[in-house]
C-alpha positions in Angstrom: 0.0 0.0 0.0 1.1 3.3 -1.0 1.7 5.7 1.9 0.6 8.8 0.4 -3.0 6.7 0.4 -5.5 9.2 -1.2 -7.6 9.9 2.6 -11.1 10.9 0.4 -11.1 7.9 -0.8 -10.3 5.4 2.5 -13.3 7.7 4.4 -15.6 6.9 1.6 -16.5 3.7 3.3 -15.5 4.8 7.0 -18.0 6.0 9.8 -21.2 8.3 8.7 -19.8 12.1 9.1 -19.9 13.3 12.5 -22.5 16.0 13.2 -20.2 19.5 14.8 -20.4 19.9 18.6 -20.0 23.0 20.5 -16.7 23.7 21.8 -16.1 22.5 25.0 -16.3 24.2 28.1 -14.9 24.1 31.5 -18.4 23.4 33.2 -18.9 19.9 30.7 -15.3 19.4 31.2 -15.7 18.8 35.3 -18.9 17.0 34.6 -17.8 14.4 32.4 -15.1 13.3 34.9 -17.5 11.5 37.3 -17.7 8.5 34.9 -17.2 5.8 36.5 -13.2 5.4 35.7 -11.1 3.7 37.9 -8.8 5.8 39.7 -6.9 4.7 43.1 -4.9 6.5 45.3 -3.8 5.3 48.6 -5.6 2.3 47.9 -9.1 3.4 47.5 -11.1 4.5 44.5 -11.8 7.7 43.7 -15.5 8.3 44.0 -15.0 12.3 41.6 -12.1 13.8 40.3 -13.4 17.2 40.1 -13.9 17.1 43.9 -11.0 14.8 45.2 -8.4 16.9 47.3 -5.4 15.2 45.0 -6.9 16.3 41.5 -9.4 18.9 42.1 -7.0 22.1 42.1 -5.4 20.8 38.8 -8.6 19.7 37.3 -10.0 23.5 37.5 -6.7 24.3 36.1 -7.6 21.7 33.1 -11.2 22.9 33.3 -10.4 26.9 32.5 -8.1 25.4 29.0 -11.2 24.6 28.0 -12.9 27.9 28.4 -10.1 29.7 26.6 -10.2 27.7 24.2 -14.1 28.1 23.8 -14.0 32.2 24.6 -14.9 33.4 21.7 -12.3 36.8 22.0 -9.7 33.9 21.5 -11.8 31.9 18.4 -9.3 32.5 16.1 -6.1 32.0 18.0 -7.2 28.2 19.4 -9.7 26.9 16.9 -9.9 26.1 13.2 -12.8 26.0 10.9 -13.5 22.0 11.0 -13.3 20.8 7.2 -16.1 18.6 7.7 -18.5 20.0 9.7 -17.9 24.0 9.2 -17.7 24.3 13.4 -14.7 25.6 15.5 -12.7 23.0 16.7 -9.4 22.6 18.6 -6.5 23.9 16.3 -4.7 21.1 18.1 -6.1 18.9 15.8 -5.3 20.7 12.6 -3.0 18.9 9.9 -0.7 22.3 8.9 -0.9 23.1 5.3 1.3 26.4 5.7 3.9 27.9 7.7 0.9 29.7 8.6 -1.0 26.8 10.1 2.1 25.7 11.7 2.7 28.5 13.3 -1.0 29.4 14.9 -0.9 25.3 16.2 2.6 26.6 18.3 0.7 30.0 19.3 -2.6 28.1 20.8 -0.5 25.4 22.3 1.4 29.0 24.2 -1.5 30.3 25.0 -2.8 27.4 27.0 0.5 26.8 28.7 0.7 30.5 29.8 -2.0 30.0 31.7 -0.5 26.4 33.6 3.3 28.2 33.1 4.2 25.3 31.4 3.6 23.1 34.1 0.8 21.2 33.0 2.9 18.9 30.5 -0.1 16.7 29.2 -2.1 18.9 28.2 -5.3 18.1 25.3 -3.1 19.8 22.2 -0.2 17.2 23.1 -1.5 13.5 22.1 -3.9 15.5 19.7 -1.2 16.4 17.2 0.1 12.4 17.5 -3.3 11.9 15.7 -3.1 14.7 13.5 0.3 13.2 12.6 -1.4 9.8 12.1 -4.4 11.4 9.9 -1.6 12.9 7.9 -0.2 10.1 6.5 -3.0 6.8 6.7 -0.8 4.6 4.2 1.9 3.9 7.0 -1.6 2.0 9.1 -3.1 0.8 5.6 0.6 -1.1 5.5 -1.5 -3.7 7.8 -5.0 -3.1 6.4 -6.7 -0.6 5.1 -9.4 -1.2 7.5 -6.6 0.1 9.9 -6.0 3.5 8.2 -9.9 3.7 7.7 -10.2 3.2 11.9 -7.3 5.9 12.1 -9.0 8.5 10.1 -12.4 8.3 11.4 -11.2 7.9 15.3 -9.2 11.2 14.5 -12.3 12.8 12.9 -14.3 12.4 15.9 -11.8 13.3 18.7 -11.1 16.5 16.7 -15.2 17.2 15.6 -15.6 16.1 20.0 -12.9 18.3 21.4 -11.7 15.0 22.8 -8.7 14.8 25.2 -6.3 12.4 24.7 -3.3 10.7 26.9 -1.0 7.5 25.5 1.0 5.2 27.4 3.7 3.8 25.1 6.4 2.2 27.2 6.6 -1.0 28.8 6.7 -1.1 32.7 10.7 -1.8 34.3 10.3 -4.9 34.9 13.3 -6.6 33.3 14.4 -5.1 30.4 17.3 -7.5 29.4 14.2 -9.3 28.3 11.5 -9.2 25.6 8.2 -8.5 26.2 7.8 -12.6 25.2 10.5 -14.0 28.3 9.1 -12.3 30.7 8.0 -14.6 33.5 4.2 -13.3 32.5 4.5 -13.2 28.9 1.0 -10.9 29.2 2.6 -8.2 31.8 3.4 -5.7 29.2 -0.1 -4.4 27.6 -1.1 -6.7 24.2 -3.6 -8.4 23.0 -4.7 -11.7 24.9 -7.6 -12.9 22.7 -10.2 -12.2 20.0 -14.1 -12.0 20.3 -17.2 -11.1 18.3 -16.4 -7.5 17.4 -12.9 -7.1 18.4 -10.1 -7.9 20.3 -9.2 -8.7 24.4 -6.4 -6.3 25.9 -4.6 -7.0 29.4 -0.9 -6.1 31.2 0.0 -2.7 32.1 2.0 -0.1 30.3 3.5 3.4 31.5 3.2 6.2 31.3 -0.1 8.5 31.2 0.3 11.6 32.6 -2.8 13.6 33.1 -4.4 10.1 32.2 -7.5 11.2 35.3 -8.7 14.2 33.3 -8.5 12.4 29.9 -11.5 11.1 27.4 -9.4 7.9 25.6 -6.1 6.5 26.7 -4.0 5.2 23.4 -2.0 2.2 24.2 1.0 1.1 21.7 4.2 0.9 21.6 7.0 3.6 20.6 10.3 1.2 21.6 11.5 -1.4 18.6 9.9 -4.9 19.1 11.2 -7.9 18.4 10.3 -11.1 16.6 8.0 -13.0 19.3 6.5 -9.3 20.6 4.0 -9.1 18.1 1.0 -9.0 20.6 2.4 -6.1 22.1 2.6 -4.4 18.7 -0.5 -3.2 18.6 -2.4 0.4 18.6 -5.6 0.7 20.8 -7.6 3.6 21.9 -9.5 3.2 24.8 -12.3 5.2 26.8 -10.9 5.9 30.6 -13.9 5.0 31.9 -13.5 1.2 30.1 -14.4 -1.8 32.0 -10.7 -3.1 33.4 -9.0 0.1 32.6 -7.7 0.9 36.3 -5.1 4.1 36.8 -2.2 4.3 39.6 -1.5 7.5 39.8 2.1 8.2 41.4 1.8 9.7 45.2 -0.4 12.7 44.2 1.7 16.0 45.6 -1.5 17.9 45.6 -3.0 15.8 48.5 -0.8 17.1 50.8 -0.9 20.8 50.0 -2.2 22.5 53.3 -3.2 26.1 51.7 -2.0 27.8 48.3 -0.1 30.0 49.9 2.5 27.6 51.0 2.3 25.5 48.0 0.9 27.6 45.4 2.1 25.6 42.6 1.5 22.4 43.6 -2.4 22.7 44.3 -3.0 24.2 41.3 -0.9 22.1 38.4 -0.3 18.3 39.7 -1.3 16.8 36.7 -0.6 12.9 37.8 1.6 10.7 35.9 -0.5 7.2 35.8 0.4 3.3 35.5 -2.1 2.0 33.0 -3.5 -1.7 34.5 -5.6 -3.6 31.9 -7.2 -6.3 32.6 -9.7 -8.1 29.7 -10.2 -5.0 28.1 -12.3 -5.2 25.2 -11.3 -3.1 21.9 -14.0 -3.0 19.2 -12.1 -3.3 15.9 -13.0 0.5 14.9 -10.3 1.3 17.7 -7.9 -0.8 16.8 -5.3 1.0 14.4 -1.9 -1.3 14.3 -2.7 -5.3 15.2 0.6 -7.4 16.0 2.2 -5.5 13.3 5.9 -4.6 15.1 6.9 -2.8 11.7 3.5 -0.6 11.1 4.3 0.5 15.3 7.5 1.9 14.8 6.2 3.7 11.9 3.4 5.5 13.2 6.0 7.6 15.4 9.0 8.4 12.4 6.9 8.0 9.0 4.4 9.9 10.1 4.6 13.8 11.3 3.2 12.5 14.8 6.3 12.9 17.0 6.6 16.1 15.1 3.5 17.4 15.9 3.6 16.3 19.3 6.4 17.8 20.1 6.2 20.8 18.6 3.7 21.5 21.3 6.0 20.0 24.3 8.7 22.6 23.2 6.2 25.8 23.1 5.2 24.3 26.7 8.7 24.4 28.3 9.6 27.4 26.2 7.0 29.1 28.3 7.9 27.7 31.3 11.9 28.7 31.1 10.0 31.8 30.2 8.3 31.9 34.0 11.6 30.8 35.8 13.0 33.9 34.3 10.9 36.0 35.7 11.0 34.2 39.4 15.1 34.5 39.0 14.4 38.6 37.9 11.9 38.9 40.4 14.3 37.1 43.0 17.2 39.5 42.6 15.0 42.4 42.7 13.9 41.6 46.2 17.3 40.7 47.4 18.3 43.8 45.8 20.8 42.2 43.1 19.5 42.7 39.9 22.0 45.5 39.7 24.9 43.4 41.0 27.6 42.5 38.1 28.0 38.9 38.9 24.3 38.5 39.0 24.0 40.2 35.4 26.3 37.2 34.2 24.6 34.3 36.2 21.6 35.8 34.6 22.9 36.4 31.4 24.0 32.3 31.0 20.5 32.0 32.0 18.8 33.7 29.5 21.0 32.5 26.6 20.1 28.8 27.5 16.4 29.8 27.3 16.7 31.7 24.2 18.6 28.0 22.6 15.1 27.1 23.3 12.9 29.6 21.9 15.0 29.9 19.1 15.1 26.4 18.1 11.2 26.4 18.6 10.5 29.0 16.2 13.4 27.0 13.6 11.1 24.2 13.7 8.7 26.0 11.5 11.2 28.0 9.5 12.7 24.6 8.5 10.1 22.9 8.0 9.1 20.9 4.9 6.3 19.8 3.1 5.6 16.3 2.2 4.2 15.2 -1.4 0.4 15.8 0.1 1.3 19.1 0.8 1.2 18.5 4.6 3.9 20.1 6.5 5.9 18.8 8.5 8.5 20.3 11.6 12.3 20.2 11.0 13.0 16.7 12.8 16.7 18.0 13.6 15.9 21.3 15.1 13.5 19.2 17.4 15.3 16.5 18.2 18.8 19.0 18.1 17.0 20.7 21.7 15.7 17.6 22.7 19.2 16.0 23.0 20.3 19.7 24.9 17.2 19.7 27.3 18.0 17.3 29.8 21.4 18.4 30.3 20.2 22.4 29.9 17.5 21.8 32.6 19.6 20.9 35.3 22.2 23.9 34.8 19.3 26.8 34.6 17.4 25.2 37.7 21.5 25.4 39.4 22.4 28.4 38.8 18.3 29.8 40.2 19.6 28.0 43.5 22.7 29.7 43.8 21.1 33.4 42.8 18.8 32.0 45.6 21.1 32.0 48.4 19.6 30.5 51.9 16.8 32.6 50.8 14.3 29.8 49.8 15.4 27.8 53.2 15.1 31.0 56.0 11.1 31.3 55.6 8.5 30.2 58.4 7.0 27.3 58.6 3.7 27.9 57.0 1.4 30.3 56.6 0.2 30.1 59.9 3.5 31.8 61.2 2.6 35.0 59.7 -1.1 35.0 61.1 -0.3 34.0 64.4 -0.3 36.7 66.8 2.7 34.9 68.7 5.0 35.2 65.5 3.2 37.2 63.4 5.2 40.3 64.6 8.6 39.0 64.2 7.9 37.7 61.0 6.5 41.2 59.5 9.8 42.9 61.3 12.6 40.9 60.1 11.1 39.0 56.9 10.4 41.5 54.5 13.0 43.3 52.2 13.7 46.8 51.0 11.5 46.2 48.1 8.1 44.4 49.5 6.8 43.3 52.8 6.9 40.4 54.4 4.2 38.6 53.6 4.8 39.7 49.8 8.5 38.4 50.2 7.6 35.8 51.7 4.6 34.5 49.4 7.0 35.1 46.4 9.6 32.8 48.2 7.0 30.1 48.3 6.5 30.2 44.7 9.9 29.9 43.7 11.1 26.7 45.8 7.4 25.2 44.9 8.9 25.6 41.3 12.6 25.1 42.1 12.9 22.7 45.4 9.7 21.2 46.6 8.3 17.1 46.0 6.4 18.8 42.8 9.2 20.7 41.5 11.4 17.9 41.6 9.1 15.5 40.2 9.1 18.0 37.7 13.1 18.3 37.1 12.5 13.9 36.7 9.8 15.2 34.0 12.2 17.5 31.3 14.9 15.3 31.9 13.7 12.2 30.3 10.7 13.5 28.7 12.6 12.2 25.4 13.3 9.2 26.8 16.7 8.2 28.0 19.4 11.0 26.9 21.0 8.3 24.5 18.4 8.0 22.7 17.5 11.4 22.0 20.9 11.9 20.9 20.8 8.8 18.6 17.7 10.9 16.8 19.4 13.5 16.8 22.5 11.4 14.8 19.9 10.1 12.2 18.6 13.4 11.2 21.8 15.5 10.6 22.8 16.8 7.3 26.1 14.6 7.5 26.0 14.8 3.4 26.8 18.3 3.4 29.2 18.5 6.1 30.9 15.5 4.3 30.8 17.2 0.8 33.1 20.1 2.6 35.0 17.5 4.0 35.9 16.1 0.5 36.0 19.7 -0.9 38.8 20.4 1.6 40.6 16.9 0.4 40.9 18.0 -3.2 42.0 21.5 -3.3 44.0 22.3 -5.7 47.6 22.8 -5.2 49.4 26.6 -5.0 51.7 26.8 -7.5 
């Protein structure tokens, strides 16, 4: 099967046209998460998400994407004229055409992280442009069946036509990985297909790792690391409702939960978005969502024959861009208070700072300069811009976050206890007398020093420094991407230029 597969004509006998549906809102967001998924934390179920002290501050975070997206002052800055229906829907889902399309997808996907500072990673426009990438390109599916591509086209229609948020878990749990997912003392740990039945197929084991998996509408489960002969029921691509019967979520110890008050963790209570271990167990999978079946070449090609990674991470770089964008400001607003931002060797500390976040936003913006079209006409990101500061970002991460703790100082560590030091009649006074600075009070000091070490040095922000620095995966391979999309032609061309020059007489 050709992979530049004409799409018209594979949706000429997929599902009937979906009729538009108002963009959603905030309100239906909350509503739709008492659904009956299976969610546990600390060994108990959770009964709502929207009203569970773990999730709730980050699920009104979640809930208010939604109403941007749907305001209509922003209509044209996050939503797209459907081609299908004629409604607005989520420019996450558009397949860019033009620089121009490129470029509004990256300025939607910053104007939803502006409002999380780029600390809600997971967000609906991430796992969305996967599917636009799949959409894109059917033939690489149609390589098992076109029956496959056709499920891939239609499934995309109607997340995009539903405003659907999507998560993926597409790595195998640690459980030995000097072994296929075929040795492993339970051959069915890792997620794959078990069985067949009347209408589709039977899904069990577990896979990692679905961040913001509690807030999502469909969980896709596949594989993005090579398989081997003997894996092929773990080659496989499945999307599956949250709420499915033996779909259970572990989320890892939500940091929210223990938040006392926002003011002492201001960050935390807000943007804990959850990072879940998928557990399925019998899972059925009508074959409308079943995209790649014990195919192990079609699965690796969904993610580097198709614009999906692209796409995909073309919105994780406009979310960290914006968040090296915030920690900026916390170091600017830091030395203000402290009364340094005047001080020469501040100026260079801050100086190294800034140029390491402007590698970033730079090589952001070089993705769509770069960028190529395919013979569709779709376009695709430059692959070695992205993966060029994907391969710098989890060495880059550490050094900014460094040199913030030593502009820092004892600073973040010489605050009170809590909140409850400052309204205490006992210590309020001493607090207000010795705590504030030449530039704010002390409660204003003090409720500024709270925000930084909630971003810099508390259980969130550090779960959050484990985040950036393997959101690639392992630093090898990023790197090894990185190798396979360089221009080594040219630079060898120069070479051999170089080698043949002609001799002075």
């Amino acid at each position: 099967m050709n992979v530049a597969l004409d799409r018209s004509k594979l949706m000429s006998s997929a599902l009937p046209p979906i009729q538009p549906v108002p963009l959603r809102t905030g309100a239906a967001f909350l509503a739709g998460l008492n659904d009956g998924r299976a969610i546990y934390v600390d060994g108990q179920k959770v009964e709502n998400i929207a009203t569970h002290p773990a999730f709730k501050g980050a699920a009104l975070a979640a809930a208010n994407l939604f109403d941007i997206a749907a305001d209509p002052a922003n209509r044209e800055r996050m939503t797209y004229t459907s081609p299908t229906s004629g409604g607005p829907v989520l420019r996450a889902y558009q397949i860019p055409k033009s620089h121009e399309d490129l470029r509004a997808k990256r300025l939607a996907s910053e104007m939803w992280s502006e409002s999380t500072f780029g600390l809600l990673g997971r967000t609906p426009d991430h796992v969305s442009g996967f599917f636009a990438g799949f959409a894109a390109v059917p033939g690489v599916f149609a390589e098992g069946g076109d029956e496959y591509a056709r499920n891939v086209l239609a499934f995309y229609e109607h997340a995009r036509e539903t405003h659907a948020w999507i998560t993926y878990a597409i790595v195998p749990p640690q459980t030995d990985r000097s072994k296929p997912a075929n040795l492993q003392s339970d051959p069915a740990l890792y997620a794959g297909v078990v069985g067949e039945k009347a209408g589709g197929i039977i899904v069990s084991g577990a896979q990692q790792l679905a961040s913001a998996g509690v807030f999502s509408d469909y969980v896709y489960i596949s594989c993005i690391k090579p398989l081997k002969a003997g894996e092929e029921n773990q080659a496989i691509g499945v999307i599956i409702p949250v709420n499915t019967p033996g779909l259970k979520l572990y989320p890892r110890r939500p940091f929210a939960a223990h938040a006392s008050n926002t003011f002492d963790y201001p960050l935390t209570s807000r943007f804990d978005e959850s990072d879940c271990f998928v557990v399925l167990e019998d899972c059925f999978v009508p074959w409308e969502h079943v995209f790649i079946y014990k195919n192990t070449e079609v699965c690796r090609k969904q993610w580097w024959d198709t614009p999906s990674h692209l796409y995909g991470n073309l919105q994780a770089q406009a979310r960290y861009a914006t968040k090296l964008r915030f920690l900026m400001g916390l170091a600017q607003r830091m030395n203000e208070l402290t009364g340094n931002a005047g001080n020469p060797a501040v100026q260079v500390q801050m100086g190294e700072l800034a140029a390491h976040v402007m590698t970033v936003e730079s090589m952001l913006e070089a993705q769509e300069v770069r960028a190529k079209f395919d013979e569709n006409g779709v376009l695709w990101p430059c692959r070695a811009t992205l993966y060029a500061v994907m391969a710098l970002q989890s060495e880059m991460n550490p050094k900014m976050i460094e040199i913030v703790r030593e502009l820092s100082g004892a600073a973040l560590i010489s605050m009170p206890s809590s909140l409850a030091d400052l309204e205490s009649p006992v210590t309020g006074p001493d607090i207000e007398r010795y705590m504030g600075s030449s530039q704010a009070g002390a409660r204003e000091r003090i409720a500024f020093m709270r925000l930084a070490w909630d971003f810099i040095g508390s259980e969130f922000a550090n779960r959050h420094h484990q985040y950036e620095k393997f959101y690639g995966g392992a630093n090898f391979i990023v790197k090894t991407n990185m190798y396979k999309n360089y221009d080594f032609a040219r630079s060898l061309a120069m070479v051999e230029k170089a080698m043949n020059l002609p001799d002075i007489p």
